[in-house]
C-alpha angles and dihedrals in degrees: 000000000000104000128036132171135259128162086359099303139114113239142170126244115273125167115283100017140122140176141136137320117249095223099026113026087214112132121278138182131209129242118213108174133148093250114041129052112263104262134142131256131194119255092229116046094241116126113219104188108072086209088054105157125186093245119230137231085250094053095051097042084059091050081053097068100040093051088050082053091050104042087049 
């Protein structure tokens, strides 16, 4: 997921952060990696959304540059 929630804000994953989940509230952590897109991922493996779908490169191209329109 690319935006979770901490002190009652949406934000977007950065190192060494965690927060809530935005379904679920349950805790997640970010991954920040060289390879993969930053997102969060839930602590735990459980998947909250019952329509959960492995997100490809395509879809989150496409919340990129919403988000860029959003945050602008």
């Amino acid at each position: 997921m690319l935006f979770a929630i901490k002190e009652g804000e949406k934000i977007l994953a950065t190192s060494n952060q965690k927060g809530c989940c935005i379904g679920c509230y349950a805790p997640v952590k970010a991954y920040c990696g060289e390879i993969y897109k930053w997102h969060w991922r839930h602590e735990s493996n459980v998947i909250c959304d019952e329509w959960f779908e492995p997100e490809t490169k395509w879809h989150l191209g496409w919340k990129e540059l919403l988000i860029g329109k959003i945050l602008k």
